[in-house]
Wavefront OBJ file of the C-alpha trace (Angstrom):
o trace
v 0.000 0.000 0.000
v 3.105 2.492 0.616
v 4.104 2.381 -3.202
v 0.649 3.390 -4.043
v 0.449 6.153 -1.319
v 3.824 7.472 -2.388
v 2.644 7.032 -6.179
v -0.513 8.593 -6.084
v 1.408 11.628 -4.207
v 4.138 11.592 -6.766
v 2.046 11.868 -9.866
v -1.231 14.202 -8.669
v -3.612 11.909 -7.217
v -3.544 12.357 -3.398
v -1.871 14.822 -1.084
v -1.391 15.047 2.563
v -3.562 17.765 3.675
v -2.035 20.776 4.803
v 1.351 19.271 4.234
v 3.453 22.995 4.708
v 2.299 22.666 8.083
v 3.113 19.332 9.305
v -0.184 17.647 7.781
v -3.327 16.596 9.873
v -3.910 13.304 10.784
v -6.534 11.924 7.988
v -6.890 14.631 6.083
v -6.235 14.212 1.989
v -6.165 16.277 -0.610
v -7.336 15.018 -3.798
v -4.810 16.321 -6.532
v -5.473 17.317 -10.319
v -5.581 13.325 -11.360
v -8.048 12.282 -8.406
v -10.394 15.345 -8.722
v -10.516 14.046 -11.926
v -10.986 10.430 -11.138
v -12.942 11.142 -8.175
v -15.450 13.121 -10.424
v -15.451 10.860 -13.369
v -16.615 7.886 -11.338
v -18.936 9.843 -9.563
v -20.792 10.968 -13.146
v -20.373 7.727 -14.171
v -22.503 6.548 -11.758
v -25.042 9.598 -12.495
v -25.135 8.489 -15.867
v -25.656 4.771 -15.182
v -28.236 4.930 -12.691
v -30.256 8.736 -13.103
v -29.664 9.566 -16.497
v -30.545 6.186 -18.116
v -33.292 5.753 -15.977
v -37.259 6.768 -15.601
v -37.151 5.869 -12.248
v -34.723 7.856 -10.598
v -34.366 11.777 -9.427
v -31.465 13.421 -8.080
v -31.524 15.617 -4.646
v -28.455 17.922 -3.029
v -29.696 18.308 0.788
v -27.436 20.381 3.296
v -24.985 18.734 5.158
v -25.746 20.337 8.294
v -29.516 19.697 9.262
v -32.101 20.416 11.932
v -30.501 18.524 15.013
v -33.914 16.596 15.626
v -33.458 14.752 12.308
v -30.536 12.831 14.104
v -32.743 12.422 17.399
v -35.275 11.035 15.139
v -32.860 8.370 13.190
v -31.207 7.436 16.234
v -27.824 8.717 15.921
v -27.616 11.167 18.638
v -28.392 8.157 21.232
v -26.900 5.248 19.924
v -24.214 6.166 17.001
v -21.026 5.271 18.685
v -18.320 2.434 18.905
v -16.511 0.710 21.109
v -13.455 2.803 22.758
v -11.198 1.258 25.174
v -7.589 2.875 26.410
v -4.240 1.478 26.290
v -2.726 1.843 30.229
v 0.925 0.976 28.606
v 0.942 3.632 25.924
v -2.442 5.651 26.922
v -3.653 4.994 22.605
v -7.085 4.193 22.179
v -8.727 1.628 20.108
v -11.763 -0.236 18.966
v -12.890 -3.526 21.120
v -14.543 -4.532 18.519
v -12.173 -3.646 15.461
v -8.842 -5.414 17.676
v -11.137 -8.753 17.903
v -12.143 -9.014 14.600
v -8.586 -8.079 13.022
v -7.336 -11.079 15.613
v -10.353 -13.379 13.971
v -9.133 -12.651 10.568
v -5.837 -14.228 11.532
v -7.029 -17.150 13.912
v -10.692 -18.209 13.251
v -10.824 -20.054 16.706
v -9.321 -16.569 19.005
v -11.310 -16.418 21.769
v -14.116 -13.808 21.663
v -16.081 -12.260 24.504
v -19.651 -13.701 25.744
v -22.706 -12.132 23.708
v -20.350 -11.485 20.884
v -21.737 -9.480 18.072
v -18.899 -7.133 16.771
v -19.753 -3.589 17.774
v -23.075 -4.116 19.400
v -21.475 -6.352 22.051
v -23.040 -5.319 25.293
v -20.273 -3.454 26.796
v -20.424 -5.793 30.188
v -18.864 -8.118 28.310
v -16.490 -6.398 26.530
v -15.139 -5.219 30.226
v -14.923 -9.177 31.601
v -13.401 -10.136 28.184
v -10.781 -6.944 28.714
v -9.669 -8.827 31.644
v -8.551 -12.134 30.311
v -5.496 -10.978 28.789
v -6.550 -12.084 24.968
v -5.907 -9.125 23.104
v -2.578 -7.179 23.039
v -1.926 -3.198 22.043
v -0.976 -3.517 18.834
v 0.900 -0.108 19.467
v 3.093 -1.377 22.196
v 1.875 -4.737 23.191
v 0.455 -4.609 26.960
v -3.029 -6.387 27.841
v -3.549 -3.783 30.268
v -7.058 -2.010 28.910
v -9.176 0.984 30.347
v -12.695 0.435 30.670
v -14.778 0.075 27.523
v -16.852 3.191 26.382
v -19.042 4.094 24.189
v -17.439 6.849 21.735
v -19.971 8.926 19.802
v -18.862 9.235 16.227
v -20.826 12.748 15.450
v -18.938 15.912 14.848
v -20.638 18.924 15.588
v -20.387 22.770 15.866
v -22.316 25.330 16.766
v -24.914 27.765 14.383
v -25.259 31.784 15.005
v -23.473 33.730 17.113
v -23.846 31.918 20.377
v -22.560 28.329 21.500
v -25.086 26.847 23.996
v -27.352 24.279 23.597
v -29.848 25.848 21.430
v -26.988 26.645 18.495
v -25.661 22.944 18.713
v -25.888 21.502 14.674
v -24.094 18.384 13.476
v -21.895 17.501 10.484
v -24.313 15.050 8.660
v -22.642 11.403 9.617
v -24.711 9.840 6.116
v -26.487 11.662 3.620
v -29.805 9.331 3.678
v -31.364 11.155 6.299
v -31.693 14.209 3.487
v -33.468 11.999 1.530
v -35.767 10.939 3.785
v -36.674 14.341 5.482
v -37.551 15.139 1.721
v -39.579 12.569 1.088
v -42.718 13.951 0.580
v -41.152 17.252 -1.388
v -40.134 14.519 -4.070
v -42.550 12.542 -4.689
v -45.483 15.325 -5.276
v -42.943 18.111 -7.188
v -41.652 15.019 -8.751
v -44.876 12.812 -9.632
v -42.972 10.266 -9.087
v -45.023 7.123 -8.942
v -43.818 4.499 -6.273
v -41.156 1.886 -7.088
v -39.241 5.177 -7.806
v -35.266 6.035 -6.228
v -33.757 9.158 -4.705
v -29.870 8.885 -5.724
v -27.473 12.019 -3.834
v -24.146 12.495 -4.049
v -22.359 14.190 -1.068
v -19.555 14.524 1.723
v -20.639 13.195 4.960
v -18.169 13.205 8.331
v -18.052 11.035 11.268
v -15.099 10.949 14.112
v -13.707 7.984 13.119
v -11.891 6.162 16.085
v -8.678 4.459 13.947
v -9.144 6.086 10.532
v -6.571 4.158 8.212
v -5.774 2.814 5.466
v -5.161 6.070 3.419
v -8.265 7.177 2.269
v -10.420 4.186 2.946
v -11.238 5.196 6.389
v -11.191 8.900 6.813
v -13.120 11.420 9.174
v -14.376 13.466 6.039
v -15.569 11.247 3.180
v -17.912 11.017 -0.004
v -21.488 9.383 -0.687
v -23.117 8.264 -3.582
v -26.337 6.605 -2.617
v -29.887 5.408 -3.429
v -32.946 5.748 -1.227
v -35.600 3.138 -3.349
v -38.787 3.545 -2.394
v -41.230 0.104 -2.839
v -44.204 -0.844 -2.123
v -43.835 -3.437 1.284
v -44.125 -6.871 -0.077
v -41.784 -6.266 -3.376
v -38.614 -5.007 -1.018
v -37.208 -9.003 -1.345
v -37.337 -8.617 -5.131
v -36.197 -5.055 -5.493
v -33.028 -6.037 -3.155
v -32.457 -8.850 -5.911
v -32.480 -6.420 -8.662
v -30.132 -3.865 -6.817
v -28.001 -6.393 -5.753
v -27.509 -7.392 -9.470
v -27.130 -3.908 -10.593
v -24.855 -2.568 -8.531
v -22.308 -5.594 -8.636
v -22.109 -5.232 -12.843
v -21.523 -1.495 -12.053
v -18.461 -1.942 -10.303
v -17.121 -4.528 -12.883
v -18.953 -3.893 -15.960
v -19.138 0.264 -15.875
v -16.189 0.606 -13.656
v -13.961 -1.962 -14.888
v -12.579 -3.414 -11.643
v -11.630 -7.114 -11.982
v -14.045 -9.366 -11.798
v -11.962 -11.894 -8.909
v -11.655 -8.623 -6.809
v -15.066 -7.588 -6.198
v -17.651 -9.848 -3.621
v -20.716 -9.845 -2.265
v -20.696 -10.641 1.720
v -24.279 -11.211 3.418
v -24.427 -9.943 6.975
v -25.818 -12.508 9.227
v -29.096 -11.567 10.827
v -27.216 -11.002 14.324
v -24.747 -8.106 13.140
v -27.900 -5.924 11.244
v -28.240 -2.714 11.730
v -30.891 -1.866 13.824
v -32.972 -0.181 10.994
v -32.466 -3.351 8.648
v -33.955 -6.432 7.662
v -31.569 -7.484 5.135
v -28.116 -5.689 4.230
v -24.427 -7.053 2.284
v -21.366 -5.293 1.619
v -19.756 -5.098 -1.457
v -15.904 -5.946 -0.713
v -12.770 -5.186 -2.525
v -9.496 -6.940 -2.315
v -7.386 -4.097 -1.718
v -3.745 -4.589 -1.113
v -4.379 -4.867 2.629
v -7.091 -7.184 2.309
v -10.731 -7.364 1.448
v -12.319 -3.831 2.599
v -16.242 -2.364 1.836
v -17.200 -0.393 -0.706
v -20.549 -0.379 -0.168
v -23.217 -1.515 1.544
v -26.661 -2.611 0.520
v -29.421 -2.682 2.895
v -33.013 -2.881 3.492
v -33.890 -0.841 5.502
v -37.859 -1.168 5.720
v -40.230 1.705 6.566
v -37.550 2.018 9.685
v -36.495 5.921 8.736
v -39.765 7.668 7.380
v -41.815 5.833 10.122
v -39.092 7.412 12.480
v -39.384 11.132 11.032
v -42.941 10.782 10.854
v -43.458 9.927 14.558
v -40.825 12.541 15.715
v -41.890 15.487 12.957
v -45.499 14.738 13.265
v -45.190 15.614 9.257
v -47.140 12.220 7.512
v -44.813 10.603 5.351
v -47.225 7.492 3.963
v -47.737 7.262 0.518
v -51.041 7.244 -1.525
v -50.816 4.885 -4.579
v -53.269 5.773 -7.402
v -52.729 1.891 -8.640
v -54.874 0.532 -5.522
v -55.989 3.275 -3.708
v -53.844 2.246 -0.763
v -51.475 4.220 1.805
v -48.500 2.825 3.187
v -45.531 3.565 4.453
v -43.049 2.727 1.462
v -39.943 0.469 2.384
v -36.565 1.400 1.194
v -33.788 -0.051 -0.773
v -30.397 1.944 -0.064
v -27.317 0.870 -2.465
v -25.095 3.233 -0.442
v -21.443 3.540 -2.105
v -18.430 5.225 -0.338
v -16.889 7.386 -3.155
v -13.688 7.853 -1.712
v -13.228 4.214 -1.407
v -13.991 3.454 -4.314
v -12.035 5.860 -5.787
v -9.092 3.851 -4.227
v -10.681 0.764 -5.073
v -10.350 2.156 -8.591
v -6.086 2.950 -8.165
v -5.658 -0.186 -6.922
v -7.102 -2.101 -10.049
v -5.913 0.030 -12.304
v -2.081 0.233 -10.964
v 0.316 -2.117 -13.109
v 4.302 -2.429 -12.987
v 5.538 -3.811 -16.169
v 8.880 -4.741 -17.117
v 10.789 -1.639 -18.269
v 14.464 -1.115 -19.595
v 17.487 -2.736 -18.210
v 15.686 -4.923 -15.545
v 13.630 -1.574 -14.584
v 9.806 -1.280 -14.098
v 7.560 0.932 -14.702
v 4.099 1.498 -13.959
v 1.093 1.816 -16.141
v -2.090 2.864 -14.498
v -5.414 0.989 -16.537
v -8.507 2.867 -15.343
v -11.231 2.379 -17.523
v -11.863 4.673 -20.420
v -14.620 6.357 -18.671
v -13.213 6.991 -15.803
v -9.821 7.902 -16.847
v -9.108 11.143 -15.363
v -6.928 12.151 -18.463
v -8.948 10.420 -22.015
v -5.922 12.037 -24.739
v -2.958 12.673 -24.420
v -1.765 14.903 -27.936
v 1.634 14.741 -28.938
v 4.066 16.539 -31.885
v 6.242 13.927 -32.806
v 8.663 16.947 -32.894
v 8.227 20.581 -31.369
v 7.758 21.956 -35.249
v 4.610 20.280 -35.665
v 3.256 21.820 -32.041
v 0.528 24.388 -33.845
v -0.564 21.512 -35.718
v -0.726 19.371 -32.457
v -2.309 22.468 -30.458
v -5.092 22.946 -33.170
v -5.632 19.183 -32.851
v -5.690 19.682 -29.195
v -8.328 22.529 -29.280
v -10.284 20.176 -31.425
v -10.738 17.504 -28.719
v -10.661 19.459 -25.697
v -14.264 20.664 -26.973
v -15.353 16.540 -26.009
v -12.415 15.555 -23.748
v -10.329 16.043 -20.954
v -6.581 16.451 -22.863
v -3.157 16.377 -22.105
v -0.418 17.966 -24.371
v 2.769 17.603 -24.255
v 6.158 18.118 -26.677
v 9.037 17.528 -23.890
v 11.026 14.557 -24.439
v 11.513 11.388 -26.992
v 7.592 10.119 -28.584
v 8.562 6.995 -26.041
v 8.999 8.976 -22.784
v 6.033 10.616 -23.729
v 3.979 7.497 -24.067
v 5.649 6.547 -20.895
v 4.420 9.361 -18.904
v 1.056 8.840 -20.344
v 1.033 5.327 -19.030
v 1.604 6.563 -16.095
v -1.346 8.883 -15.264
v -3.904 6.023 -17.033
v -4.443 8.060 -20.525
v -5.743 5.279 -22.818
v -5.371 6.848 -26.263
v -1.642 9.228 -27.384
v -1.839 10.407 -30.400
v 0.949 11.452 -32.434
v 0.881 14.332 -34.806
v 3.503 13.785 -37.310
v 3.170 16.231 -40.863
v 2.788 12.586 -43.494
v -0.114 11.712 -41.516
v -1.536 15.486 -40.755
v -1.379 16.596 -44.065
v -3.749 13.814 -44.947
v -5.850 14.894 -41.988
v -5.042 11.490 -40.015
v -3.076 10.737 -37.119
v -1.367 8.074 -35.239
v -3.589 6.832 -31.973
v -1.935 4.282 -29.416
v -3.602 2.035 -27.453
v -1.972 2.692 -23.755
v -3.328 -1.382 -22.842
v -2.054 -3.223 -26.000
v 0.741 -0.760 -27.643
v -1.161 -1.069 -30.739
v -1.223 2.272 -33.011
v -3.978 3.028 -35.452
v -4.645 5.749 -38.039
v -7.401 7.983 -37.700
v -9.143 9.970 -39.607
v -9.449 13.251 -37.992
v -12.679 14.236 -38.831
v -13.465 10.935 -37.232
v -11.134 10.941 -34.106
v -13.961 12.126 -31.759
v -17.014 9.414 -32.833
v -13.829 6.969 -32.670
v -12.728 8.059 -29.082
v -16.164 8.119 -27.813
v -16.603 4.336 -29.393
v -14.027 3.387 -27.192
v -15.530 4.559 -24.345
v -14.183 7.993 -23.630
l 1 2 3 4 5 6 7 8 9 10 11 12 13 14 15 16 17 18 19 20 21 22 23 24 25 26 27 28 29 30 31 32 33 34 35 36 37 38 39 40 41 42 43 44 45 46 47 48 49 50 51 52 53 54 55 56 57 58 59 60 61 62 63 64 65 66 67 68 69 70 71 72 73 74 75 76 77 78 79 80 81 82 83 84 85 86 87 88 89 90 91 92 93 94 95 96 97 98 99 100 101 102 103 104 105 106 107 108 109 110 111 112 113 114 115 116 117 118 119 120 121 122 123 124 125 126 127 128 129 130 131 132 133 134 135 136 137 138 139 140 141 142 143 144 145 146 147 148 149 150 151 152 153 154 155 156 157 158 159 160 161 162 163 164 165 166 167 168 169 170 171 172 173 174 175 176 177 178 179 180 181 182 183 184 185 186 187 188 189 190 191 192 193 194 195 196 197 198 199 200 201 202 203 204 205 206 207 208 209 210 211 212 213 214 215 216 217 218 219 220 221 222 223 224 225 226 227 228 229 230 231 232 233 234 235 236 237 238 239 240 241 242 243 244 245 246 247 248 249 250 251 252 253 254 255 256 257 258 259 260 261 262 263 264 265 266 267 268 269 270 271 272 273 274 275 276 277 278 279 280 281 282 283 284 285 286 287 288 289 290 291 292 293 294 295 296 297 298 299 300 301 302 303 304 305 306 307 308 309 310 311 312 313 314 315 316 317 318 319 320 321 322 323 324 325 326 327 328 329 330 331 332 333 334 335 336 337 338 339 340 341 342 343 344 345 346 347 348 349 350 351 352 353 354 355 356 357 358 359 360 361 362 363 364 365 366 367 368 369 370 371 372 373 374 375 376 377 378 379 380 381 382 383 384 385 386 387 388 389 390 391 392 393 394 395 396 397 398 399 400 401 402 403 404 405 406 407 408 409 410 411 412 413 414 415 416 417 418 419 420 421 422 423 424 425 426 427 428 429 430 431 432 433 434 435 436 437 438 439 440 441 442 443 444 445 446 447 448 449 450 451 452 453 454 455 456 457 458 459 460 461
């Protein structure tokens, strides 16, 4: 993982935040590539599941809300994880997280009574804490604090004052926007229920052991879908979601096939609003890690905001005159992960000269941050290239460049995931053609020019 970390700060990807000033713990930067590749997915998935669909609307709600929405969905009183406090080196960890990383490596390591990951009753988290089973993995005492309950809400405060009555929170998910809105959507909508809600958004939540680069960060990026269905066709519509959204990340996305699973949560470790939920995993270089999660999560949230609001947030449906309180289907994707999920496929070290590698980054055409990359074969034929440029820059997001050999060109191409160079050179240019190479197989082709942009988009720019 520390080549990728010091190659995505290398070439533009990610940056330590605030680096000039020593850096904050968790905080990234996403540089010109991973804007790029950040964005790219993120429209992508627009695209794939708003644009192409009848069924589907897209909402923006404000990250910080009216602090009774979070009474109402239970966050405020029960949003919080397992903390417990090193006595040799005074860290602090996660019961919960320090068991199950010890299960991953022995499948028979003792676990406390009652066991159920983080919603282990915290009594027996304390007698397990005595037994001497799990070490610090910062300095390697068994000497633990008492277990607490850590709320993972960030908050601030509104106005001018900073008592009680100013208190607001940094939204920890960006559901609760959707439900809140509910009935806005469906009647400026008319909508018709099954119909989905998809929003796209940062959400923040004081993570106890944030790691992993930018897998597990404080401040972090949603893509998700609130599906609204009648009760009764919720066991279907998971079916169909659970389809959909595993061909987007291999199909639409590109990531390998063999790298990408499905893991059902057993009926014990369910959220409390859930009747059925799975994560989508990736194999990432320090093992397999979620990218998403897809859950039922029944009438569980509107029924919440409706008894808390006193707003009514049933449903009429004109098909059979009933109302009901729809249930919901939430394909909920963490963008920043899978924007790492997305590095991580794509990164490739080849063979290069004299027993050197070198690295060739394969997103997906449309995802690539950078789709061209326009090249004079020789600095005389740059206004030729730079017309060429201005051309394609109209459709595409370009890269020119005349410093250097064709092949270190190419090279530095590779390198940033560009998956069509093309080379201006005057026999080909005069004939209004140029040469296009193929950044996966090497192989060159000669376009037409009045043709170049149909052609790119064909290959999935």
């Amino acid at each position: 993982m520390s080549t990728l970390v010091t190659f995505a700060k290398t070439k533009g990807f990610v940056y330590q935040g605030s680096e000039i000033y020593g850096g904050l713990a968790n905080s990234w930067d996403y540089g010109q590539l991973g804007a790029l590749l950040k964005e790219n997915i993120k429209n992508l998935w627009i695209k794939e599941f708003v644009q192409k669909r009848k069924d589907m609307v897209l909402l923006d709600a404000s990250i910080m809300m009216n602090p009774n929405v979070w009474v109402a969905s239970g966050h405020v009183g029960s949003f919080s994880d397992p903390l417990m406090e090193c006595r040799g080196c005074n860290t602090r960890h996660r019961a919960d997280k320090l068991i199950e990383e010890a299960l991953e490596k022995n499948a028979s390591f003792p676990v406390p009574n009652n066991w159920a990951g983080d919603k282990t009753p915290l009594e027996d988290l304390n007698v397990y804490n005595k037994s001497g089973h799990l070490a610090c993995p910062n300095c390697g005492a068994k000497n633990w604090g008492e277990v607490k309950r850590f709320n993972l809400m960030l908050s601030t405060s509104q106005g001018t004052t900073e008592d009680a009555t100013a208190l607001v929170y940094l939204r920890p998910e960006t559901a609760q926007g959707i439900f809140v809105n509910f009935p806005n959507i469906a009647r400026s909508s008319r909508k018709k229920i099954p119909f989905g809600v998809a929003q796209c958004g940062k959400a923040f939540r004081n993570e106890i052991t944030p790691k992993n680069f930018i897998f597990r960060t404080r401040e972090f990026e949603q893509i998700e879908i609130e599906y609204f269905c009648k009760p009764g066709t919720d066991a279907e519509t998971f079916e169909t979601w659970l389809v959909d959204e595993g061909k987007f990340f291999t199909d639409a996305l590109g990531l390998k096939a063999d790298k990408v699973r499905f893991v059902e949560i057993p009926a014990e470790g369910l959220p409390h609003y859930s009747k059925r939920a799975g994560d989508f995993e990736y194999l990432f270089p320090f093992g397999w890690g979620e990218i998403s999660t897809l859950a039922n999560r029944t009438d569980y949230d509107l029924g919440a905001h409706m008894k808390h609001s006193g707003a009514d947030l049933s449903y009429f449906d004109p098909y059979d005159n009933t109302k009901y309180l729809p249930y919901v289907i939430e394909p909920s994707i963490g963008l920043s992960r899978l924007t790492l999920a997305a590095m991580c496929d794509a990164y490739d070290e080849i063979p290069g000269e004299e027993g050197t590698s070198k690295v060739v980054m394969r997103f997906a055409p449309a995802v690539a941050p950078i789709k061209v990359g326009v090249f004079p074969l020789v600095k005389k034929f740059a206004e030729s290239a730079n017309e060429l440029y201005d051309i394609l820059s109209k459709e595409f997001m370009c890269e020119y460049d005349e410093a250097g050999t064709i092949g270190k060109r190419y090279q530095r191409a590779d390198e940033i995931g560009i998956p069509f160079s093309i080379c201006v050179e005057p026999e080909n240019y005069d004939q209004w053609q140029v040469t296009v190479r193929d950044r996966d197989s090497g192989e060159q082709e000669i376009v037409r020019i009045d043709e170049l942009v149909l052609w790119l988009k064909q290959k999935g720019c």
